[in-house]
N, CA, C and O atoms as a GROMACS GRO file, in nm:
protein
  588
    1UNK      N    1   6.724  -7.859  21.490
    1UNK     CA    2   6.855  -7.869  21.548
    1UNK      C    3   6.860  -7.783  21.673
    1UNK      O    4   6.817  -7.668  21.679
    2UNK      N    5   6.911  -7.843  21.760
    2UNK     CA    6   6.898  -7.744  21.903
    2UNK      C    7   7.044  -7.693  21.870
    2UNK      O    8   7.114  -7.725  21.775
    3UNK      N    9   7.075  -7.590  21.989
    3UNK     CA   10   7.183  -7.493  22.026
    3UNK      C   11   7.290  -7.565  22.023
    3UNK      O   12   7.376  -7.514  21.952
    4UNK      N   13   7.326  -7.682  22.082
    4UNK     CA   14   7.454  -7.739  22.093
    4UNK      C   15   7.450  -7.854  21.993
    4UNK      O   16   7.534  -7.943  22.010
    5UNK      N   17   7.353  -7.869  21.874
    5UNK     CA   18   7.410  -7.938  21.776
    5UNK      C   19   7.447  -7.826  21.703
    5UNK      O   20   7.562  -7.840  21.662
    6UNK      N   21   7.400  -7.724  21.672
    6UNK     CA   22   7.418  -7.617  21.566
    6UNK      C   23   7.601  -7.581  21.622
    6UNK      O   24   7.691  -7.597  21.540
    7UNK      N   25   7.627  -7.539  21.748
    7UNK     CA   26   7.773  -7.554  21.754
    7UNK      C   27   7.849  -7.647  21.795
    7UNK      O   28   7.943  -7.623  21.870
    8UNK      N   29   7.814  -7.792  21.744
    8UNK     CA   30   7.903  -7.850  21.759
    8UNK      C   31   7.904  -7.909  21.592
    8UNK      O   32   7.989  -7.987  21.547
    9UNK      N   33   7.812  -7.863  21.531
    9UNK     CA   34   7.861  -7.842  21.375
    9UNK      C   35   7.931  -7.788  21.313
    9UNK      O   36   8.018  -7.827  21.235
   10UNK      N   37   7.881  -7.638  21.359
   10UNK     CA   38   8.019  -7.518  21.335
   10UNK      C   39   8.136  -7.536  21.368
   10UNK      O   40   8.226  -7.503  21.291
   11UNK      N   41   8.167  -7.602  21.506
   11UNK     CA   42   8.292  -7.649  21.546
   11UNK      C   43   8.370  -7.739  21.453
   11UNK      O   44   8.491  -7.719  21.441
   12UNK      N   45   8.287  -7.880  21.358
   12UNK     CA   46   8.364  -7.940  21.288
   12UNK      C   47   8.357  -7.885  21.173
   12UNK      O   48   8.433  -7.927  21.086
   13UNK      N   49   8.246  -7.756  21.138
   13UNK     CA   50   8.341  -7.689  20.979
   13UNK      C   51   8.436  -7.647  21.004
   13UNK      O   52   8.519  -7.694  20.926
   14UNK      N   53   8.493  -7.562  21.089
   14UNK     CA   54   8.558  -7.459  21.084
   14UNK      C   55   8.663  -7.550  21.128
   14UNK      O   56   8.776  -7.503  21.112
   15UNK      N   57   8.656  -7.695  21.190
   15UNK     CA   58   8.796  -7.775  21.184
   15UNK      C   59   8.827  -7.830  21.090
   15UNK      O   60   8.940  -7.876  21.074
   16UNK      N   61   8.713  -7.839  20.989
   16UNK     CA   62   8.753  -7.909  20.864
   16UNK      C   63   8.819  -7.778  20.770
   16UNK      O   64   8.903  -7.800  20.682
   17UNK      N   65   8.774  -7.651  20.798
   17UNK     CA   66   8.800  -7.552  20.693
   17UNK      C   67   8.961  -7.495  20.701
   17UNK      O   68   9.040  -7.445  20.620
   18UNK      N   69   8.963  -7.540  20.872
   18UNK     CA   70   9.146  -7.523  20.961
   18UNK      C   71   9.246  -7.592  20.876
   18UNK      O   72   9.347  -7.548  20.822
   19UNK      N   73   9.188  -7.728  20.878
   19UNK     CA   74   9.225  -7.830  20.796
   19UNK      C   75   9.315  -7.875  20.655
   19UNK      O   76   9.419  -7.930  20.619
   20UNK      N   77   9.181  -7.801  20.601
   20UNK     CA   78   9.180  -7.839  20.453
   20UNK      C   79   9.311  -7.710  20.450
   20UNK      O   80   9.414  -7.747  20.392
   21UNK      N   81   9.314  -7.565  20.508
   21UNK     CA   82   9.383  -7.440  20.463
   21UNK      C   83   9.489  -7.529  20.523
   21UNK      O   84   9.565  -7.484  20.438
   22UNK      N   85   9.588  -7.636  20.609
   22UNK     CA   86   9.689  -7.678  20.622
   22UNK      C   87   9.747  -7.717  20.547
   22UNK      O   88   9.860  -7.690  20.509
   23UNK      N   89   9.638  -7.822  20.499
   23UNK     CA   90   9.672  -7.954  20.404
   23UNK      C   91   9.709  -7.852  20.241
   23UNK      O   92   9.810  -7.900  20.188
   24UNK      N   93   9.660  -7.745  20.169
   24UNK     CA   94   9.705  -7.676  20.092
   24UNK      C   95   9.813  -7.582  20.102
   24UNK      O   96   9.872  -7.533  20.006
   25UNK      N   97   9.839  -7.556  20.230
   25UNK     CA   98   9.946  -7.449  20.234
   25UNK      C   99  10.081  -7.573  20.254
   25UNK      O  100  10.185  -7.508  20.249
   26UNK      N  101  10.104  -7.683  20.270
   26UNK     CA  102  10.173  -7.781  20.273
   26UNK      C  103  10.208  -7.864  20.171
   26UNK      O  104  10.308  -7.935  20.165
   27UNK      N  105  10.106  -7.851  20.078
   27UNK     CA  106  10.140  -7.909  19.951
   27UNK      C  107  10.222  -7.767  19.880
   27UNK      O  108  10.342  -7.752  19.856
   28UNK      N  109  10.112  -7.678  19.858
   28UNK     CA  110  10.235  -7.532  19.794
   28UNK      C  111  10.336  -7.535  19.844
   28UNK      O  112  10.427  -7.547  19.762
   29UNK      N  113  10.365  -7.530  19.940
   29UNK     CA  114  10.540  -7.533  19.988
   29UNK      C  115  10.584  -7.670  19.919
   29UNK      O  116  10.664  -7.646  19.828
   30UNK      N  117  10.553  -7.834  19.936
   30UNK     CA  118  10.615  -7.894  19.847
   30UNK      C  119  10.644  -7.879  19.693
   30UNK      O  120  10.737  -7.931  19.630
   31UNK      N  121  10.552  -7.803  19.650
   31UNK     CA  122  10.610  -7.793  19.512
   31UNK      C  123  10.692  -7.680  19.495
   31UNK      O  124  10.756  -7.687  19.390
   32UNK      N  125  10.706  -7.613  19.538
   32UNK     CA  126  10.765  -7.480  19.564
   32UNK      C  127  10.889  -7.521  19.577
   32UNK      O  128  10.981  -7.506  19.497
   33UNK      N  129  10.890  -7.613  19.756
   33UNK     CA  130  11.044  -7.681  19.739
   33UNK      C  131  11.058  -7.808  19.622
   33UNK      O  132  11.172  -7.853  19.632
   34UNK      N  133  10.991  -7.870  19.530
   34UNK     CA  134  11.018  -7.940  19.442
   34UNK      C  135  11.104  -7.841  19.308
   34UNK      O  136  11.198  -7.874  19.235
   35UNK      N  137  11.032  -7.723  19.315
   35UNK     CA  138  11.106  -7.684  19.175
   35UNK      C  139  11.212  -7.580  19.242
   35UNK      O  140  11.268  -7.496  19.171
   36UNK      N  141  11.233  -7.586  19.362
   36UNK     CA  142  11.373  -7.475  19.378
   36UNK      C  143  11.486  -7.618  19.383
   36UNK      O  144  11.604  -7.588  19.395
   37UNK      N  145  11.455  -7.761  19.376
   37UNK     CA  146  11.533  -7.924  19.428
   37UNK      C  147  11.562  -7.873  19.261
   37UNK      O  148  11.645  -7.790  19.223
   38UNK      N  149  11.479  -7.940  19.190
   38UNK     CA  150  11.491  -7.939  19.071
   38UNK      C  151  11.559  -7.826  18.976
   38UNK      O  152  11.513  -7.712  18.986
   39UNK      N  153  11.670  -7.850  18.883
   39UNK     CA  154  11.762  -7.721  18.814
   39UNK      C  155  11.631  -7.624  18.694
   39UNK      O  156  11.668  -7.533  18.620
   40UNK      N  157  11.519  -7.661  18.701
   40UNK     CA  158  11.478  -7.639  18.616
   40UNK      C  159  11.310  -7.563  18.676
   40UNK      O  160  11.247  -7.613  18.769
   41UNK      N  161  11.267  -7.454  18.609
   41UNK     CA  162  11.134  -7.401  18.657
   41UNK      C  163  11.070  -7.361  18.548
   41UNK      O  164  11.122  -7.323  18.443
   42UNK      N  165  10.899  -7.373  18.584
   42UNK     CA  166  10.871  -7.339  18.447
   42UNK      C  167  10.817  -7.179  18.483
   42UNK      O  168  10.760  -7.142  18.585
   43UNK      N  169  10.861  -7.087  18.347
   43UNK     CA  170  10.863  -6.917  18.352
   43UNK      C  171  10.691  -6.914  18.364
   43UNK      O  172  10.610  -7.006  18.361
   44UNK      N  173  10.672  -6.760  18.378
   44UNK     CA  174  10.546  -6.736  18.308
   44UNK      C  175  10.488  -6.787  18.193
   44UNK      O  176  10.389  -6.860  18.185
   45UNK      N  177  10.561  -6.741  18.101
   45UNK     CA  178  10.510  -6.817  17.956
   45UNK      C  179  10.557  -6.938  17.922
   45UNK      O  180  10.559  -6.981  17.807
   46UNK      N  181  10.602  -7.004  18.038
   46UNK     CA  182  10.569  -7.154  17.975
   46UNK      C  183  10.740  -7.200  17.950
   46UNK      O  184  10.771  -7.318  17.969
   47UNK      N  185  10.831  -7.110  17.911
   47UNK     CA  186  10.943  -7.147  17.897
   47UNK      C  187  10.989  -7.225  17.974
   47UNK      O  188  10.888  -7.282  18.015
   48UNK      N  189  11.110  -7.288  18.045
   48UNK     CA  190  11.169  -7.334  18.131
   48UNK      C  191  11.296  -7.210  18.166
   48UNK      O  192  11.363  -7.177  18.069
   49UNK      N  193  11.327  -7.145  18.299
   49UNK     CA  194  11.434  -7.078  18.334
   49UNK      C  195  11.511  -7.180  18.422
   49UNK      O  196  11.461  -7.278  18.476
   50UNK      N  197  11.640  -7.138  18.428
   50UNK     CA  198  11.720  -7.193  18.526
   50UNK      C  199  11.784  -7.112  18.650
   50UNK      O  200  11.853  -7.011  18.657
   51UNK      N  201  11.719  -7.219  18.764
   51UNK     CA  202  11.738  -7.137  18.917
   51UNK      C  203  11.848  -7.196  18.979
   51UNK      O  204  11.889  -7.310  18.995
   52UNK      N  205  11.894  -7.048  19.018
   52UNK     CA  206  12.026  -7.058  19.061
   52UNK      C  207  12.039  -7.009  19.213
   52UNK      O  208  12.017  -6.896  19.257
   53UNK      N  209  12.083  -7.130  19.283
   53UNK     CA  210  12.105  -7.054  19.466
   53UNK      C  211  12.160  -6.949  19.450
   53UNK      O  212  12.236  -6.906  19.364
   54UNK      N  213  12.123  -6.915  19.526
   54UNK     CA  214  12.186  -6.778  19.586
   54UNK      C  215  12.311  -6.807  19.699
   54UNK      O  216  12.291  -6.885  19.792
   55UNK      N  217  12.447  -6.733  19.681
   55UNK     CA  218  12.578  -6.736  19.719
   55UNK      C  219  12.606  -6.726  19.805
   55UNK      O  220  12.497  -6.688  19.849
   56UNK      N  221  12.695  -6.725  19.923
   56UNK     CA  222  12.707  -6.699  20.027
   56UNK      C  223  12.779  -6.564  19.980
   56UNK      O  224  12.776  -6.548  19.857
   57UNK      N  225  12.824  -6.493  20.032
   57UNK     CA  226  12.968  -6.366  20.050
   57UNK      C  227  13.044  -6.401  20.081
   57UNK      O  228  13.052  -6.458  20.190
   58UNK      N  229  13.172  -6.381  19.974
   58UNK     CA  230  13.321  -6.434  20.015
   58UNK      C  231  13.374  -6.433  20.146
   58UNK      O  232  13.431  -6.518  20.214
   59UNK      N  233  13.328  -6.268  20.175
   59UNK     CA  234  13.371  -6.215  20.311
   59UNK      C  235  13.267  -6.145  20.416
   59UNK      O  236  13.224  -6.030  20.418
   60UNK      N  237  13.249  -6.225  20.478
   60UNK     CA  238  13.150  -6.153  20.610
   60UNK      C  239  13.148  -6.047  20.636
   60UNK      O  240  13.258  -6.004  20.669
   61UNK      N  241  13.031  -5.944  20.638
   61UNK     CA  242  13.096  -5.827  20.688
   61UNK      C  243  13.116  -5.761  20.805
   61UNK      O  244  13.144  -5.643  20.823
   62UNK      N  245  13.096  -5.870  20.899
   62UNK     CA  246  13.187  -5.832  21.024
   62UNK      C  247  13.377  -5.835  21.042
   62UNK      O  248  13.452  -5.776  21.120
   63UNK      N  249  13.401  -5.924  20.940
   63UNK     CA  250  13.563  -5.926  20.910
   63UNK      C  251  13.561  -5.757  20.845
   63UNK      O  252  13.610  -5.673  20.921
   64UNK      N  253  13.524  -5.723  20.751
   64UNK     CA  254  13.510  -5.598  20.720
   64UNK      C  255  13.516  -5.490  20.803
   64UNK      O  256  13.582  -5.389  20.780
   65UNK      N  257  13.448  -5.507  20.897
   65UNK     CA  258  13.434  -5.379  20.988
   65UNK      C  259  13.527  -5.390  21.071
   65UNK      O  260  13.578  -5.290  21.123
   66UNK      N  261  13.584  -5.574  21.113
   66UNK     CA  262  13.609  -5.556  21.247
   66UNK      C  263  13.821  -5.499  21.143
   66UNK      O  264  13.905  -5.421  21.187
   67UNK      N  265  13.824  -5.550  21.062
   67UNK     CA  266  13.981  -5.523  21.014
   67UNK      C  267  13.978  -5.421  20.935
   67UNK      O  268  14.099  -5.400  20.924
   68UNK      N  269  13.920  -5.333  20.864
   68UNK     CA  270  13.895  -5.192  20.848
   68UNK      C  271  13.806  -5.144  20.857
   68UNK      O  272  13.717  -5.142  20.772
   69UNK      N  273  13.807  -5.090  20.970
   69UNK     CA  274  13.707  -5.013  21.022
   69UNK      C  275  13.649  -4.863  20.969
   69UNK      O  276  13.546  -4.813  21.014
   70UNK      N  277  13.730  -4.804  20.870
   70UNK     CA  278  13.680  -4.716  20.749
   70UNK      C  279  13.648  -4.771  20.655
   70UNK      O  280  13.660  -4.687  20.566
   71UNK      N  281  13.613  -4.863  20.613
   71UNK     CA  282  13.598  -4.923  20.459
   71UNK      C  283  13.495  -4.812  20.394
   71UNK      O  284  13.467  -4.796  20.275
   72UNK      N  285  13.474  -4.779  20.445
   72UNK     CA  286  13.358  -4.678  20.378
   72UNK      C  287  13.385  -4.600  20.332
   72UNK      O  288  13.309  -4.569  20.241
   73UNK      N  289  13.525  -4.497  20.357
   73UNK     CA  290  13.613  -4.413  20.325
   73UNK      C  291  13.691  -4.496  20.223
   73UNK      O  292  13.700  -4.461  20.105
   74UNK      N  293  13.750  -4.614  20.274
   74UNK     CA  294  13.818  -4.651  20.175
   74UNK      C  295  13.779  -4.722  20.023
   74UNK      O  296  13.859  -4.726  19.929
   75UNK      N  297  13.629  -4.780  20.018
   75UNK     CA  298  13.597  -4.785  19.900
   75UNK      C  299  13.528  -4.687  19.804
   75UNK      O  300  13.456  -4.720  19.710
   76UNK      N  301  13.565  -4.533  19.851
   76UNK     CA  302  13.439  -4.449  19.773
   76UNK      C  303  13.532  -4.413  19.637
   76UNK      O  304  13.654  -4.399  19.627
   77UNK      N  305  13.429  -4.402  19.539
   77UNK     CA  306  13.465  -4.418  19.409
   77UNK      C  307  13.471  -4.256  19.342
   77UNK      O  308  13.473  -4.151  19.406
   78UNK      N  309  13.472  -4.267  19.238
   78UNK     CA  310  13.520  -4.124  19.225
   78UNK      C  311  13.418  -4.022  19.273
   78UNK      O  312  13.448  -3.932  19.352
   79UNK      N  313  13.267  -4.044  19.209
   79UNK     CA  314  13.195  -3.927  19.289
   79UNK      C  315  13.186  -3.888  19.436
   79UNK      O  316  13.166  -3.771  19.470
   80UNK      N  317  13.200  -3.992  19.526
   80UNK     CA  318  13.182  -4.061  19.695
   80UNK      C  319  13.360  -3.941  19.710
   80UNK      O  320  13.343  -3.835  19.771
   81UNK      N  321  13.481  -3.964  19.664
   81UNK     CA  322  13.587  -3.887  19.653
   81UNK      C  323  13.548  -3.735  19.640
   81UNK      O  324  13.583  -3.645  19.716
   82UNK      N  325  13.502  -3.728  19.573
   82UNK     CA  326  13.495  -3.531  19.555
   82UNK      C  327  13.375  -3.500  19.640
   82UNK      O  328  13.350  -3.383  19.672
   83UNK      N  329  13.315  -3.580  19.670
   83UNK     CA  330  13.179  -3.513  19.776
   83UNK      C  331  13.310  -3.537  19.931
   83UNK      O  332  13.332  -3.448  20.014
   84UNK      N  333  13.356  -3.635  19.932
   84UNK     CA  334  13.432  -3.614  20.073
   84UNK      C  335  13.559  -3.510  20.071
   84UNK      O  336  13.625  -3.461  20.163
   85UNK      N  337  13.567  -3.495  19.936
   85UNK     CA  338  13.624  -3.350  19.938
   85UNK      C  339  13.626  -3.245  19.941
   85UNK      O  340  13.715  -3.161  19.953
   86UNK      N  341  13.490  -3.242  19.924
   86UNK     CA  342  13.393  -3.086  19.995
   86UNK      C  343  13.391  -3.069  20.055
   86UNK      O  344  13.416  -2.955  20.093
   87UNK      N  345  13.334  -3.235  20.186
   87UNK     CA  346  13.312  -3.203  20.325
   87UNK      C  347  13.441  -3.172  20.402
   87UNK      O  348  13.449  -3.119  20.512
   88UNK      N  349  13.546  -3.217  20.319
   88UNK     CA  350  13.699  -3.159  20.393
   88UNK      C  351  13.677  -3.017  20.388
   88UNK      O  352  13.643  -2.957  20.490
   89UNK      N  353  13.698  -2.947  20.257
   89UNK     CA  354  13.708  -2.818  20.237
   89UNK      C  355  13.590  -2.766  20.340
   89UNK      O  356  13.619  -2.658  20.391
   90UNK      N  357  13.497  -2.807  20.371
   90UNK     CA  358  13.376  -2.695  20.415
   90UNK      C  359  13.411  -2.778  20.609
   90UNK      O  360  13.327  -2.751  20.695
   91UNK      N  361  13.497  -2.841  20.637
   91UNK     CA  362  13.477  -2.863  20.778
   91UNK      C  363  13.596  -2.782  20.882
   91UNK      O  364  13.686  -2.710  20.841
   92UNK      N  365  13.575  -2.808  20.989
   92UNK     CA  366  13.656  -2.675  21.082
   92UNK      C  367  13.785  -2.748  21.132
   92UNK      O  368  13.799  -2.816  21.233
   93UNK      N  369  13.883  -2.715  21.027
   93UNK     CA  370  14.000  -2.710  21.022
   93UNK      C  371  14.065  -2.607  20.940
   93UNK      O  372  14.005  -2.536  20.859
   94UNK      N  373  14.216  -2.602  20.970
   94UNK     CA  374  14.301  -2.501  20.921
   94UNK      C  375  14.286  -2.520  20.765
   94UNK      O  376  14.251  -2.633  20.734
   95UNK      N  377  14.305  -2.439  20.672
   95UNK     CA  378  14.335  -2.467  20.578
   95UNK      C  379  14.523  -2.597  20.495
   95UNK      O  380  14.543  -2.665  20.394
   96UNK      N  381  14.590  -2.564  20.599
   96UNK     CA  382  14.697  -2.708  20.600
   96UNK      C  383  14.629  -2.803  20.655
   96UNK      O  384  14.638  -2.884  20.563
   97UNK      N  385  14.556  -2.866  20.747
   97UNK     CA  386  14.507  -2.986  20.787
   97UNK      C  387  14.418  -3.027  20.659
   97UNK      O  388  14.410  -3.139  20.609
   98UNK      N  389  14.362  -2.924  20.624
   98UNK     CA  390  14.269  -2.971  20.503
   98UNK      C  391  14.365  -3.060  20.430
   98UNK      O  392  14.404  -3.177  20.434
   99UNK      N  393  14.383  -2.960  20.367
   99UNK     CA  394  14.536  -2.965  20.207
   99UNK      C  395  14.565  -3.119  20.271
   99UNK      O  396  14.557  -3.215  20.194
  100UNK      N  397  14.607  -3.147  20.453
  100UNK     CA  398  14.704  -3.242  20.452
  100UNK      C  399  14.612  -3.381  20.484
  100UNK      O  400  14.677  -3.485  20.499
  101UNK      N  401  14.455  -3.388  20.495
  101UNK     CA  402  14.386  -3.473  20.501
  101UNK      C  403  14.346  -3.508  20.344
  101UNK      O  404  14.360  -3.622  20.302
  102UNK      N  405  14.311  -3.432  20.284
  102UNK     CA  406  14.275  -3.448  20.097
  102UNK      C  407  14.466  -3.522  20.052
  102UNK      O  408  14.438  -3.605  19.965
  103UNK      N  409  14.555  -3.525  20.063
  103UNK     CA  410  14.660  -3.567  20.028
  103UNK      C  411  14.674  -3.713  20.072
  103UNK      O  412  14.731  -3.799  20.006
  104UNK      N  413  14.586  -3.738  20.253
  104UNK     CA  414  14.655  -3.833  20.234
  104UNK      C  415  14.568  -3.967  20.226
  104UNK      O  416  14.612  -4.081  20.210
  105UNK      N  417  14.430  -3.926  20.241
  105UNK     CA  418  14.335  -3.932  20.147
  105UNK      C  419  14.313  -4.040  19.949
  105UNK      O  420  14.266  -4.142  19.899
  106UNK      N  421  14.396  -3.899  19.915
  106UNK     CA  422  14.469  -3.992  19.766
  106UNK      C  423  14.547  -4.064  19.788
  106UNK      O  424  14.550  -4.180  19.747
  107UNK      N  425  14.619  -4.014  19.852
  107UNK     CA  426  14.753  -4.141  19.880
  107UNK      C  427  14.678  -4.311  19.936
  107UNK      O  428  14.700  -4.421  19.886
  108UNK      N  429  14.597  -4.279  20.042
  108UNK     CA  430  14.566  -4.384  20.067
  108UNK      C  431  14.492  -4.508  19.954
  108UNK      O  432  14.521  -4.626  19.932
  109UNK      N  433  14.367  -4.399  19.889
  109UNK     CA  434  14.282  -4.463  19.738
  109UNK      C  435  14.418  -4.525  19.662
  109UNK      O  436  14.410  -4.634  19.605
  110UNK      N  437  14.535  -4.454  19.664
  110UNK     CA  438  14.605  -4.534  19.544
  110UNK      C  439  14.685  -4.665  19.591
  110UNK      O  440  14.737  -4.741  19.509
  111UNK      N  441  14.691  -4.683  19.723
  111UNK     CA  442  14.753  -4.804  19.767
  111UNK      C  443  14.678  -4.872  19.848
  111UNK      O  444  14.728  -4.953  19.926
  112UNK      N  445  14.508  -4.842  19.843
  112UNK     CA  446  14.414  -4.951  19.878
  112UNK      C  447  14.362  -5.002  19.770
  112UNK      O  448  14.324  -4.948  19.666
  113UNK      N  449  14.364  -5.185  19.825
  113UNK     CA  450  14.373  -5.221  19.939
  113UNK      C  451  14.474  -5.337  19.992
  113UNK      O  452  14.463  -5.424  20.078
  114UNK      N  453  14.613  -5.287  19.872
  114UNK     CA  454  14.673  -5.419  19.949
  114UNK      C  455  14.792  -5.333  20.050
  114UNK      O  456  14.888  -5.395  20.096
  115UNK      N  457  14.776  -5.219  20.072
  115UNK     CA  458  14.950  -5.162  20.142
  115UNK      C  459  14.865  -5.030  20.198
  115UNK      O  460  14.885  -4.918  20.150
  116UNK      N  461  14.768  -5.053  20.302
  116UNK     CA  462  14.713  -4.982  20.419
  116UNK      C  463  14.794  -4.999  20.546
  116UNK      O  464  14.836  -5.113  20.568
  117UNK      N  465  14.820  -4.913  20.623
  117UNK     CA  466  14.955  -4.903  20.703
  117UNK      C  467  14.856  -4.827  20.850
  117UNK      O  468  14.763  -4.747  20.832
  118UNK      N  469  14.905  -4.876  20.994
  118UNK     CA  470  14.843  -4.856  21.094
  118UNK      C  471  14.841  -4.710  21.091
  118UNK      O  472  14.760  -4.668  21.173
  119UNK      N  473  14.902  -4.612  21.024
  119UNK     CA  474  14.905  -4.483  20.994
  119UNK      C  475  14.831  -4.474  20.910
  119UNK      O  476  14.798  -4.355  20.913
  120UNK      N  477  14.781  -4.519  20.837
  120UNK     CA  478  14.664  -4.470  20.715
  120UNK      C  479  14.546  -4.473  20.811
  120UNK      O  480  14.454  -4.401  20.772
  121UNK      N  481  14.525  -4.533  20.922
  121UNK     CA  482  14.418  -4.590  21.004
  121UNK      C  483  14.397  -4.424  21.086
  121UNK      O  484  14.293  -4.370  21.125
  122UNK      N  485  14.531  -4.376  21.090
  122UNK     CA  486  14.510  -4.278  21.212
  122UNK      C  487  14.436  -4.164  21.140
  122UNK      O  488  14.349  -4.091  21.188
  123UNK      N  489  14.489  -4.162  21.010
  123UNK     CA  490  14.470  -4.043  20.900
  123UNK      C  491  14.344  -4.032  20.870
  123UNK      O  492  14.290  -3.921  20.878
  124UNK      N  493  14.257  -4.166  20.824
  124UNK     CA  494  14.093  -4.208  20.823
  124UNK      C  495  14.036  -4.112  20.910
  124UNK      O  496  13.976  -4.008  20.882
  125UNK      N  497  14.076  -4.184  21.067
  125UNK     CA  498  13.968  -4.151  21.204
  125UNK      C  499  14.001  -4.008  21.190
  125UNK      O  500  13.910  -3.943  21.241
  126UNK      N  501  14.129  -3.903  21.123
  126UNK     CA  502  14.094  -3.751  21.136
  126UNK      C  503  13.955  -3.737  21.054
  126UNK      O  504  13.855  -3.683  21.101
  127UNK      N  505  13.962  -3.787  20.935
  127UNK     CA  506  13.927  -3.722  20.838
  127UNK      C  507  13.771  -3.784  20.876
  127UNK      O  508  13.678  -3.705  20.856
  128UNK      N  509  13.737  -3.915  20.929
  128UNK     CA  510  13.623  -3.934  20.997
  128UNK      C  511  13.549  -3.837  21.100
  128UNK      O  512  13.443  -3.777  21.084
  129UNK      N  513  13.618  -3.837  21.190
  129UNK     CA  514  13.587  -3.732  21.294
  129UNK      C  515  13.581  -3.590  21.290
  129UNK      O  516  13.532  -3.526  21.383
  130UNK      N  517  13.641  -3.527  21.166
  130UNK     CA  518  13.612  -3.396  21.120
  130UNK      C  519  13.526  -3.361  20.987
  130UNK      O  520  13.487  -3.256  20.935
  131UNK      N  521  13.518  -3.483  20.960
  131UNK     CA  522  13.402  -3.448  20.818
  131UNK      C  523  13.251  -3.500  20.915
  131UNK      O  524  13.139  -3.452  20.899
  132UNK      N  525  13.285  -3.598  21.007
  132UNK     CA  526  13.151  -3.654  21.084
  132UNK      C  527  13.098  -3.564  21.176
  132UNK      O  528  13.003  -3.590  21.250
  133UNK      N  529  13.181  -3.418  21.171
  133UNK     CA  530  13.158  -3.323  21.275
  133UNK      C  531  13.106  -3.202  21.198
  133UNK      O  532  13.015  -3.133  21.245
  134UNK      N  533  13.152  -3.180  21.101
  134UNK     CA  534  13.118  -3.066  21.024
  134UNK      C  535  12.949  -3.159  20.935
  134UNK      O  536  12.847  -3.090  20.927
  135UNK      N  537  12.947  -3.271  20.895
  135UNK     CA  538  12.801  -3.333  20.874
  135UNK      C  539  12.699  -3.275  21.013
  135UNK      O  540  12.603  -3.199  21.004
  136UNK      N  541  12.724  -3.304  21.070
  136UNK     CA  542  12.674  -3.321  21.267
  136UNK      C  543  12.631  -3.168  21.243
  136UNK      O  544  12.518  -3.131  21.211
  137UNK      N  545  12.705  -3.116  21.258
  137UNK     CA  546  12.644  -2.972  21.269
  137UNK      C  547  12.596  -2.895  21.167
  137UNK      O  548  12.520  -2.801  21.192
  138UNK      N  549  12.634  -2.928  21.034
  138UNK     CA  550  12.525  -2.896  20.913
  138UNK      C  551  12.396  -2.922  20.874
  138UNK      O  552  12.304  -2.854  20.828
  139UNK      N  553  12.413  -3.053  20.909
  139UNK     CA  554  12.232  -3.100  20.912
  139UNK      C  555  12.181  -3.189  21.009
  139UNK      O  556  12.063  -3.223  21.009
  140UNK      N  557  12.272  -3.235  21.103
  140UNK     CA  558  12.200  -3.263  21.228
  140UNK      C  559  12.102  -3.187  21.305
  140UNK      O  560  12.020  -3.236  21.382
  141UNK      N  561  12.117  -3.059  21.278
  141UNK     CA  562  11.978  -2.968  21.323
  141UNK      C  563  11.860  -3.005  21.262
  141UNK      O  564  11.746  -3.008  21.310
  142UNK      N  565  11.904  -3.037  21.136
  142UNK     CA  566  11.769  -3.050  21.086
  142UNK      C  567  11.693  -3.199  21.092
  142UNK      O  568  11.586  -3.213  21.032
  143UNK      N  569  11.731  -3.268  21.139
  143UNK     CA  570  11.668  -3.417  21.222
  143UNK      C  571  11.664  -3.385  21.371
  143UNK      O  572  11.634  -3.485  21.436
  144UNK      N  573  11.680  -3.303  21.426
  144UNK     CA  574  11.671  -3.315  21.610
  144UNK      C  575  11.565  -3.175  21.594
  144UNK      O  576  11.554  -3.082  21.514
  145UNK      N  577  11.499  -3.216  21.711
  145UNK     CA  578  11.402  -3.143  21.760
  145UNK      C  579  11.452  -3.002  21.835
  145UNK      O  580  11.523  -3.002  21.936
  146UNK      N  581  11.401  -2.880  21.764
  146UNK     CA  582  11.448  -2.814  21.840
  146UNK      C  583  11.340  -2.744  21.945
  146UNK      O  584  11.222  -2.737  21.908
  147UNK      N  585  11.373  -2.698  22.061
  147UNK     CA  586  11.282  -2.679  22.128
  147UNK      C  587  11.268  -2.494  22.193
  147UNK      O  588  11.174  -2.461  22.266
   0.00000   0.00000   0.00000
């Protein structure tokens, strides 16, 4: 065999070997999409399970952010509550701004989320901007480079 039969052999394995890896990775995906079509799959051991799409989300969470823009504050649950009540107590305010951010705070948890008021909004961004400030300077040192 001379030089240019030897690669123009190699040329048609390695198109047949291109090939054949298409023609199998095309069938696996059809059966793959055959049993996600089909209500029914067979388990590991042989059982049959039943596959279930997966849901959309009621609510986008750009509606979320873009119409309360604290939700993060406003869904914390009881432990998420007393840790943001530390960071009140330990951030740089008077001791009344505290007292009067932790008050309104509860007040807000007990009438979210159907009777949030453009004033509960203002009360958030304190308690955002002074717990996000007293975070900032507690351990933001310790992620930035100091030089």
């Amino acid at each position: 065999m001379t030089g240019k039969q030897k690669l123009k052999t190699n040329m048609l394995l390695i198109a047949l070997l291109i090939l054949s890896l298409i023609f199998v990775s095309v069938l696996s995906f059809e059966k793959v999409k055959q049993d996600m079509n089909g209500s029914k799959a067979e388990d590991i051991d042989g059982s049959e399970a039943e596959l279930v799409e997966e849901q959309e989300p009621a609510v986008s969470a750009d509606l979320i952010t873009e119409n309360r823009p604290y939700w993060y504050l406003l869904i914390a649950g009881k432990e998420e509550q007393k840790t943001l009540f530390q960071y009140i107590d330990n951030c740089s305010a008077s001791d009344q701004e505290k007292q009067s951010m932790k008050q309104s705070m509860a007040d807000i948890w007990s009438r979210y989320p159907d009777n949030i008021t453009e004033k509960d909004y203002q009360a958030l961004e304190l308690v955002d901007t002074k717990v996000g400030e007293y975070l900032n300077d507690t351990y933001g040192k310790i992620y930035t480079r100091e030089e």
